[in-house]
C-alpha positions as CSV (number, residue, x, y, z in Angstrom):
1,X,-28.6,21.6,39.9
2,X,-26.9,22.3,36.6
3,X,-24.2,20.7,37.9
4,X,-25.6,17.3,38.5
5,X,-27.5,17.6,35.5
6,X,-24.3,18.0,33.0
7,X,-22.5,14.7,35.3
8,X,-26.0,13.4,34.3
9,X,-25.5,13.9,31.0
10,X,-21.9,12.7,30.5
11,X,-22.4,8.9,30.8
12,X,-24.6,9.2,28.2
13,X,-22.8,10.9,25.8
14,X,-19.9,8.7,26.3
15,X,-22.6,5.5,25.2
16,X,-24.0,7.9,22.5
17,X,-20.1,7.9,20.7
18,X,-19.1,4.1,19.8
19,X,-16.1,3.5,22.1
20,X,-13.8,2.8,18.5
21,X,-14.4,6.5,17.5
22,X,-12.9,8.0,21.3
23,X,-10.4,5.5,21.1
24,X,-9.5,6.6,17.8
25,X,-9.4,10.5,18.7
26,X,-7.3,9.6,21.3
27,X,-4.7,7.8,19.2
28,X,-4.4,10.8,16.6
29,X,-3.7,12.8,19.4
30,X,-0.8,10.5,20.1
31,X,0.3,10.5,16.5
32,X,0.3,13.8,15.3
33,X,2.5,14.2,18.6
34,X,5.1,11.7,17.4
35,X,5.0,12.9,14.2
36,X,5.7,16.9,15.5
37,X,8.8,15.2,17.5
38,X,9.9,13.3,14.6
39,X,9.6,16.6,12.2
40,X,11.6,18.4,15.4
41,X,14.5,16.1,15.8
42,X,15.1,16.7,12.3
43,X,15.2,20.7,12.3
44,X,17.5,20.2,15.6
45,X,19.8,17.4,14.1
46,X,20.4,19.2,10.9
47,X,19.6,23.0,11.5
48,X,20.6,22.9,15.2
49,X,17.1,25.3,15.7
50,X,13.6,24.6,15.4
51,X,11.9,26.9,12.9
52,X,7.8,27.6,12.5
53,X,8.7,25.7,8.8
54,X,7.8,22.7,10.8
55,X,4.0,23.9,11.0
56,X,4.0,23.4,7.4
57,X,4.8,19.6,7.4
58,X,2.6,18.9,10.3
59,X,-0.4,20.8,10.5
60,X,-1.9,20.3,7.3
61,X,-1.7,16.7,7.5
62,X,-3.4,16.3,11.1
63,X,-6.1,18.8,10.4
64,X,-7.1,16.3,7.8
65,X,-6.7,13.4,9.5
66,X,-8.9,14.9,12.2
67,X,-11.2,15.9,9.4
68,X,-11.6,11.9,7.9
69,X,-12.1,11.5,11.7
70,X,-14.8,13.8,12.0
71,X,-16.4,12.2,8.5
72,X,-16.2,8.7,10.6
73,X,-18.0,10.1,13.3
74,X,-20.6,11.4,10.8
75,X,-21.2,8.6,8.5
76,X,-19.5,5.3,10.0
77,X,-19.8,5.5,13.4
78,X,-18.9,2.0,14.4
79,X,-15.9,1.4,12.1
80,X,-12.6,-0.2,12.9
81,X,-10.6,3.0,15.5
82,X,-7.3,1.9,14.7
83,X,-6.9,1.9,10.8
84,X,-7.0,5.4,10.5
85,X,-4.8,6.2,13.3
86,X,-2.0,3.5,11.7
87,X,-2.5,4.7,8.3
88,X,-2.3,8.2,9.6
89,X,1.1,7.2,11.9
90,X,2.6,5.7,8.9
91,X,2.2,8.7,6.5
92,X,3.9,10.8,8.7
93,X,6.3,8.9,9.8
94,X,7.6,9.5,5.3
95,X,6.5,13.1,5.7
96,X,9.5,13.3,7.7
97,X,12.0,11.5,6.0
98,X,11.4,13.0,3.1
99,X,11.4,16.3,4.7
100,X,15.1,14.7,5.8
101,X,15.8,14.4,2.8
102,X,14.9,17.7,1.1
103,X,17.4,19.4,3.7
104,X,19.9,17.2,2.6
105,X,19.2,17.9,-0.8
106,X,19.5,21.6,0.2
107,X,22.6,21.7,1.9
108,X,24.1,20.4,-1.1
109,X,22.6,22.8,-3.6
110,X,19.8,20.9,-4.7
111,X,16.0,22.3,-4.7
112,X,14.3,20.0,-2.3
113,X,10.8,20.6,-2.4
114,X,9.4,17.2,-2.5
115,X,8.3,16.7,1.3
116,X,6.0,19.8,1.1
117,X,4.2,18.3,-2.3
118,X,3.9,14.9,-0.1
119,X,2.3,16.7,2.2
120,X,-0.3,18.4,0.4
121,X,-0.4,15.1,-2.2
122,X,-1.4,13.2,1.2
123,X,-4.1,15.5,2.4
124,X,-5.9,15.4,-0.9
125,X,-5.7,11.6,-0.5
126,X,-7.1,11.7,3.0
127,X,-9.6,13.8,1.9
128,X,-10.6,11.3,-1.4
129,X,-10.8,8.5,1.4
130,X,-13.2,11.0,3.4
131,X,-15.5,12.0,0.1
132,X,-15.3,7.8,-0.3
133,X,-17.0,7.4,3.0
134,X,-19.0,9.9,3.1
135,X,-21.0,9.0,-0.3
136,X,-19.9,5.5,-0.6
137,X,-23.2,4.7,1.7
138,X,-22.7,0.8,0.9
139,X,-20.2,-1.2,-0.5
140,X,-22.3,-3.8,-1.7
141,X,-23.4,-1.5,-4.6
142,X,-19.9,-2.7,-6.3
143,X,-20.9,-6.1,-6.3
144,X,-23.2,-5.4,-9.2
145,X,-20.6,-4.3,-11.8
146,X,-18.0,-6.8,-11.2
147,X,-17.0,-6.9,-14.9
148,X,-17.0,-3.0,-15.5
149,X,-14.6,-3.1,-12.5
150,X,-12.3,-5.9,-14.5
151,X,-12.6,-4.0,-17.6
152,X,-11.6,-0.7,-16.2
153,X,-8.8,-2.2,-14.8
154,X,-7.6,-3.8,-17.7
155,X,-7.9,0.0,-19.4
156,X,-6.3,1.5,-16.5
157,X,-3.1,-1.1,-16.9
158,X,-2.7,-0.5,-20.5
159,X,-2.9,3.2,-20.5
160,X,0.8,4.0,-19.8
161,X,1.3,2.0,-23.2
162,X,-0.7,4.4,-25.3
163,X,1.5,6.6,-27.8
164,X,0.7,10.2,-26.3
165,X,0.1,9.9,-23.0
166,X,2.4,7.3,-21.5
167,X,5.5,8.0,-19.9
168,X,8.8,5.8,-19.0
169,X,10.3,6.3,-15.8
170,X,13.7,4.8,-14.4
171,X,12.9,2.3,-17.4
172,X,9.0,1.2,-16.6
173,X,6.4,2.4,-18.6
174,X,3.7,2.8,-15.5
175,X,2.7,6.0,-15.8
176,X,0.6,8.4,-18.0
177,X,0.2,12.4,-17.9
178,X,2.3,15.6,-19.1
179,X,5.9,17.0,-18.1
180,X,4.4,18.2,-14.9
181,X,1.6,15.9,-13.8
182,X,2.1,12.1,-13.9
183,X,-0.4,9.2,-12.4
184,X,0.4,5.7,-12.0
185,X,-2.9,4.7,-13.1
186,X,-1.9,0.4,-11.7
187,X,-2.0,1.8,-8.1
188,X,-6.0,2.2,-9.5
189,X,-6.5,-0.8,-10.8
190,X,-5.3,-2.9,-7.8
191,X,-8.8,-1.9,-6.2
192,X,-10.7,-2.2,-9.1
193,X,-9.1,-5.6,-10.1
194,X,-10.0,-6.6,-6.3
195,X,-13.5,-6.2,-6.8
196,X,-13.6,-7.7,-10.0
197,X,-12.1,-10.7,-8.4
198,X,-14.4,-10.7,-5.1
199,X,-17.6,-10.2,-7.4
200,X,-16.7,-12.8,-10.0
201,X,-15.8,-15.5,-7.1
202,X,-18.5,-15.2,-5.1
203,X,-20.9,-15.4,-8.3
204,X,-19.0,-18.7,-9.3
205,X,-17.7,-20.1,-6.0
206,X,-19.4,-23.6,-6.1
207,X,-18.7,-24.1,-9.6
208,X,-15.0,-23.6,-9.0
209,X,-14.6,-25.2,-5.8
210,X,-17.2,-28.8,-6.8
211,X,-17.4,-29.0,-10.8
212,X,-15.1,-30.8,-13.0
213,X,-13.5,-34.0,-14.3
214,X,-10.8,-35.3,-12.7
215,X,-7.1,-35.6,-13.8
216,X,-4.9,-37.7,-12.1
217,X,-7.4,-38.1,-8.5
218,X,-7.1,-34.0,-9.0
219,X,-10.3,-32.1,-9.8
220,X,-10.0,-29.9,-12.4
221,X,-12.4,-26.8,-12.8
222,X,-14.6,-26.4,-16.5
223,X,-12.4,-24.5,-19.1
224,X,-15.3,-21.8,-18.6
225,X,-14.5,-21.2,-15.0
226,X,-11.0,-21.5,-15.7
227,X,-10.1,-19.5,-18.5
228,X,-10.5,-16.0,-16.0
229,X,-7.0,-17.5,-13.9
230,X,-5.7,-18.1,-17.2
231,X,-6.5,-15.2,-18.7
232,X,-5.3,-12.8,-16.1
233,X,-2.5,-14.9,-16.0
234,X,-1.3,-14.0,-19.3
235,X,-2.3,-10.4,-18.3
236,X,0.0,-10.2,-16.0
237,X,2.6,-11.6,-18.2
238,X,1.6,-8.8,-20.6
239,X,2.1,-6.1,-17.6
240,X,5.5,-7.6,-17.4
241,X,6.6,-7.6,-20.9
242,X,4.9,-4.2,-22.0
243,X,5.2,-2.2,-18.7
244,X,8.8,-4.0,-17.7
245,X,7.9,-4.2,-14.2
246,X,8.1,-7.4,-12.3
247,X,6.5,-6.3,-9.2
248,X,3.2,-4.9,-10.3
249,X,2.8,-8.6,-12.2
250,X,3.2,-10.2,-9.2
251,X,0.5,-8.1,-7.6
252,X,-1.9,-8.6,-9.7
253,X,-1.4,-12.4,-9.9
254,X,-1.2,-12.8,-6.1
255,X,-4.1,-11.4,-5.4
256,X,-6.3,-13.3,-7.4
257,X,-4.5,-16.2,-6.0
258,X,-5.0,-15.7,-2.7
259,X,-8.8,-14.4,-3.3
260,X,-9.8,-17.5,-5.3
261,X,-8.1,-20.0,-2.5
262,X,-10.2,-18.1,0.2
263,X,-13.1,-18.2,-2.2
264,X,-13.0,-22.2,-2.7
265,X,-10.9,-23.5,0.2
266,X,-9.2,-25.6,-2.8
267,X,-4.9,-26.2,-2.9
268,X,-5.5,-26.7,-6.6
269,X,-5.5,-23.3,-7.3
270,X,-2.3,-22.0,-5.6
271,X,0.0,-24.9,-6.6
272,X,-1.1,-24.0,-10.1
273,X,-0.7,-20.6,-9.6
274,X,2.7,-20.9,-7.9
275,X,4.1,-23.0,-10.7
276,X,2.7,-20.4,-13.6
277,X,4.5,-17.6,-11.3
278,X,7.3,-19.5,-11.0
279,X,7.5,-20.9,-14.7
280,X,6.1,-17.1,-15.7
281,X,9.3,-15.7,-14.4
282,X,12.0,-17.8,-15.3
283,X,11.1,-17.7,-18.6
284,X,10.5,-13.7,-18.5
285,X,14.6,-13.7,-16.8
286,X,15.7,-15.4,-19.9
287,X,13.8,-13.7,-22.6
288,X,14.3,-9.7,-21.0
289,X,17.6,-8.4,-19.9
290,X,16.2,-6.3,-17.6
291,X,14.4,-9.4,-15.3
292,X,17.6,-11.1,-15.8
293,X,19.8,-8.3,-14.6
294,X,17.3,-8.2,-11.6
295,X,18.0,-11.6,-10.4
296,X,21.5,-11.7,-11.1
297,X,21.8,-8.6,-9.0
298,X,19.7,-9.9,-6.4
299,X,21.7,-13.7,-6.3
300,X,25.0,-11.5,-6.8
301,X,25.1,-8.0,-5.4
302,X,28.7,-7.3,-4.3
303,X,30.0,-8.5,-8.0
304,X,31.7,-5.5,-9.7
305,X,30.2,-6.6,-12.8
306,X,26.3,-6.5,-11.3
307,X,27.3,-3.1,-9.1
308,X,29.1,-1.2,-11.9
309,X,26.2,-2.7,-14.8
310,X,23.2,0.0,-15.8
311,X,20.5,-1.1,-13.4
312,X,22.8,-3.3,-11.8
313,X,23.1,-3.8,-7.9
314,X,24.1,-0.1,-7.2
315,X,20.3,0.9,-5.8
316,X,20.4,-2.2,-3.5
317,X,24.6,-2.2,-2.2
318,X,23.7,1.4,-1.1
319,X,20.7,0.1,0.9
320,X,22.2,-2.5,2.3
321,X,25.2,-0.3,3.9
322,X,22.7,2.2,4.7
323,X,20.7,-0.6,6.9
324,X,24.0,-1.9,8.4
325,X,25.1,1.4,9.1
326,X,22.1,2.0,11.2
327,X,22.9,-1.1,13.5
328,X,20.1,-1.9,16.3
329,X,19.1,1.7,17.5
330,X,19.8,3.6,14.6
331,X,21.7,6.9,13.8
332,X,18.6,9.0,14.8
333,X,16.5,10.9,12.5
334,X,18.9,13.5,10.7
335,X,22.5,11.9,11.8
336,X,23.0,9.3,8.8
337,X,23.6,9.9,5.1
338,X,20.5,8.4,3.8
339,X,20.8,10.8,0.8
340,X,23.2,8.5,-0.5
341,X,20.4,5.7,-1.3
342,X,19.5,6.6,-5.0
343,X,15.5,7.2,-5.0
344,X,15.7,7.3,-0.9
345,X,12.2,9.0,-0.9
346,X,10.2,6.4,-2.7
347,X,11.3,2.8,-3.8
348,X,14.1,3.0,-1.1
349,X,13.0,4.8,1.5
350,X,12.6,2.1,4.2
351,X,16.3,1.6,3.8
352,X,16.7,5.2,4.9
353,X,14.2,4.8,7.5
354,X,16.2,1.8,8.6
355,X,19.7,3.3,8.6
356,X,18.1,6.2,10.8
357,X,15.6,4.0,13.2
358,X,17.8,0.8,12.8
359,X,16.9,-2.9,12.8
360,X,14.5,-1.7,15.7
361,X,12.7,0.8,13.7
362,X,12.4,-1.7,11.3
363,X,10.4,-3.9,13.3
364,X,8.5,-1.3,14.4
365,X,7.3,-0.3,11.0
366,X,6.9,-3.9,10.4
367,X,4.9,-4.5,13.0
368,X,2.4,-1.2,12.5
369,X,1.8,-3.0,8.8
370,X,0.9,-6.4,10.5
371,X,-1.1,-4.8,13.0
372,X,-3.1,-2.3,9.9
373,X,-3.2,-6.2,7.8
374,X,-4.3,-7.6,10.3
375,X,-7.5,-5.2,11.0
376,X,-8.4,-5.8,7.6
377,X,-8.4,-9.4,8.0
378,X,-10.4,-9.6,11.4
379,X,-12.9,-7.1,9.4
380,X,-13.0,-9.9,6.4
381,X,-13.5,-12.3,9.1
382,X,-16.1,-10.5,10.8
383,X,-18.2,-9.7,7.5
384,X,-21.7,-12.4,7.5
385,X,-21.6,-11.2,3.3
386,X,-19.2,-13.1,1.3
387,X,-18.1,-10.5,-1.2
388,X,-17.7,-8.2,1.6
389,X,-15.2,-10.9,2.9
390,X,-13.7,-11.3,-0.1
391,X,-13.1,-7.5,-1.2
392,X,-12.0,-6.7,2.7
393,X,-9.2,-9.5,2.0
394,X,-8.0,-8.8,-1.2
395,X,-7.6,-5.3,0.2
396,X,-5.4,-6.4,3.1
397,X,-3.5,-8.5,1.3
398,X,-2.4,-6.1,-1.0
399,X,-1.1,-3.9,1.6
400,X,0.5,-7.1,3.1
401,X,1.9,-8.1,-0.4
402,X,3.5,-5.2,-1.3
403,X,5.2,-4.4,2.4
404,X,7.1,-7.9,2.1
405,X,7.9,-7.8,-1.6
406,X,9.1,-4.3,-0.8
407,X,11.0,-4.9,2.1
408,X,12.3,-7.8,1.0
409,X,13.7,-6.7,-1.9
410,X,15.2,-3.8,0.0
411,X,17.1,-5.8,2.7
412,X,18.5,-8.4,-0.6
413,X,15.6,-11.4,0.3
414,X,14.0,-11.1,-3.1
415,X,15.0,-9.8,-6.2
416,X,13.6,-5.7,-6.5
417,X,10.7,-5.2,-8.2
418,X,9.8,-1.7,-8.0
419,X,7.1,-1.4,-5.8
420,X,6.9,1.4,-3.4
421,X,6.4,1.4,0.5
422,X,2.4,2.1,1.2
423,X,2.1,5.5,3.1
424,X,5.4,6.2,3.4
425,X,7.4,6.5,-0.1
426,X,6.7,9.9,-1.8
427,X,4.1,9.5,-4.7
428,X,0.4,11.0,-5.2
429,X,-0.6,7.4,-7.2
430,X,0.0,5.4,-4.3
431,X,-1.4,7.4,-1.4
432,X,-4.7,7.9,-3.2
433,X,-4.7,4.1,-3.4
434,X,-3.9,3.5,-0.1
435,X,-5.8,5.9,1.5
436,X,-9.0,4.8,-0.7
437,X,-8.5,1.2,0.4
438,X,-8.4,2.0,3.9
439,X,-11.6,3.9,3.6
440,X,-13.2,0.6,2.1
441,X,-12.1,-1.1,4.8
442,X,-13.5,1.5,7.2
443,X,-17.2,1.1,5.3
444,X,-17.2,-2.9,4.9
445,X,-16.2,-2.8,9.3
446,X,-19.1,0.0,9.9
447,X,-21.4,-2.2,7.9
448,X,-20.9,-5.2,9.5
449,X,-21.8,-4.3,13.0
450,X,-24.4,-2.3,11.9
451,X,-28.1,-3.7,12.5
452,X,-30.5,-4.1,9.8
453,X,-32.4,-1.4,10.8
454,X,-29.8,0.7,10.9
């Protein structure tokens, strides 16, 4: 009787658990597994043994990925089941090259030390993104303070200027802190800036996309609802020029790009947009050695003048061998040289991952980004509130944006900018970020196949 009574039971507990959260549980599972074979080919590539050393650089990670599961099942039942599980897939995937790395970095006297501080740098992020969904009830609350969003993300951008606090790295001036503890606080304002931008479009979206004179059989919006695209165009001229970092600039500027064409549906926008980019940098290449260096080394990287130059092509003609090097198939985690790749574990480490995982690794990666961008997209799509749509998008395309400026830059398409990979290069400043906007995503999708009453 008990018997038929727990087979009873079962069906309904399956209906009682959304489908997207068992889905999700499963793929974890299936995660954390490729990430405890990708940690083990390493120990037994290098090492020839595996050690219990691994435990460290596996388990803390996937407890707390099963944690921000548990939170999901708590709080947003019926969000997205594959973000999590993709986010989760790609963070471990640079727990393990960096953990590559560090041996390297041992066997030839070095310290290492930097995959265990990714490691525990990523569970606090997962666990952030957990606290964000946990008390983060309803996104729509940040539609009301649009403008304290835009202001704190203008603070948070000019921070790494101030006297005390701000701190040049590899020759950009992005982060703020102490000898020991440094923050990137743009990786911040990205979110912020996005929901200054959704807030601000929705709030003016007729005015931008139906008033104005016309120039030319071309519509042209009041100076009032202009000035904003001017005005953070010059502000990311000024993130350019004071920060000296292209990448960031171009950002900021794409995003509200894209936002404001999605907004009004009007070409306007993005051909004038494109052209103030465009015009932006060529000027910036002329004015500023360093832009100019960047796209002579991009348009030239094999010159010994660029390669042998201070922050010439050096960075990128290691990269490029390293990709060539790993062919179609790869050299296999732990049987290239990707120590060779200045900065291997965080502006170039898809290189290394593409010299170990070749061109089909590559895609592979590639492919796991399209498929997280994509999510966030069908959730913007999905959304019946504007600014919901809006935010969801700007958050996806950020992700996007930086993937194909990064990779891009890395495989010698477009000139480097500095951007790191999202999830995978080492850095606590980006994996909050990225880990905060996944669990935005996750609240906008549970809140949009929620019912009212719920």
């Amino acid at each position: 009787m008990s018997n038929l009574s727990l087979t009873g039971a079962i069906p309904a507990l399956i209906k009682t658990v959304p489908r997207s959260r068992n889905f999700e549980a499963v793929l974890l599972f299936w995660v954390s597994g490729i990430h405890a074979f990708a940690l083990a080919q390493i120990q037994l590539s290098i090492l020839q043994v595996m050690t219990w050393e691994m435990l460290l650089y596996w388990a803390p990670p996937t407890i707390t990925a099963l944690i921000f599961h548990w939170v999901l099942r708590r709080r947003a039942l019926k969000a997205d089941g594959l973000m999590l599980p993709l986010a989760f897939l790609l963070n471990g995937l640079g727990i393990a090259m960096i953990y590559r790395l560090d041996l390297a970095e041992i066997a030839s006297g070095g310290d290492g030390g930097v995959a265990l501080r990714q490691v525990w740098l990523s569970c606090f992020a997962m666990l952030i993104a957990a606290a964000v969904v946990r008390w983060v009830p309803d996104h729509l609350t940040l539609r009301r303070w649009p403008f304290v969003s835009g202001l704190s993300a203008i603070v948070l951008l000019m921070l790494p200027a101030a006297p005390v606090i701000g701190r040049t790295i590899n020759g950009a001036t992005l982060w703020v802190g102490t000898d020991d503890l440094s923050f990137q606080p743009g990786e911040i304002a990205k979110i912020l800036l996005a929901i200054f931008f959704a807030g601000y479009l929705v709030s003016r979206q007729s005015s931008l996309a139906e008033i104005g004179s016309r120039v030319l059989g071309v519509r042209v919006p009041r100076a009032k609802d202009l000035g904003p695209i001017l005005l953070f165009w010059l502000a990311s001229l000024v993130v350019l020029v004071i920060q000296r970092d292209l990448g960031t600039s171009i950002l900021y500027f794409g995003l509200f790009l894209v936002m404001i064409y999605v907004a009004t549906g009007r070409g306007f926008y993005v051909g004038a947009g494109i052209v103030m980019i465009i015009s932006g940098t060529l000027v910036a290449s002329r004015l500023f050695d360093y832009v100019g260096n960047r796209f002579n080394s991009w348009l030239d990287p094999f010159s010994l003048e660029n390669y042998n130059a201070v922050g010439g092509s050096y960075q990128l003609v290691q990269a490029i061998f390293g990709i060539a090097h790993g062919d179609v198939i790869g050299t296999g985690l732990g049987g290239g040289f990707p120590q060779l790749i200045p900065l291997a574990e965080s502006d170039f480490i898809f290189a290394a991952l593409g010299e170990e995982l070749g061109l089909a690794g590559i895609f592979v990666i590639l492919a796991v980004y399209l498929l997280l961008v994509y999510r966030g997209l069908r959730i913007a799509n999905s959304h019946p509130d504007d600014f919901s749509k809006l935010l969801a998008l700007g958050l996806s395309f950020a992700i996007g944006l930086q993937v194909f400026v990064v990779a891009g830059g890395v495989m010698g398409l477009l000139p480097l900018t500095g951007l790191t990979t999202p999830f995978l290069a080492a850095g606590g400043s980006s994996l909050l970020a990225n880990w905060s906007i996944i669990a935005l995503l996750l609240i906008i999708s549970d809140s949009s196949l929620r019912s009212p009453r719920e």
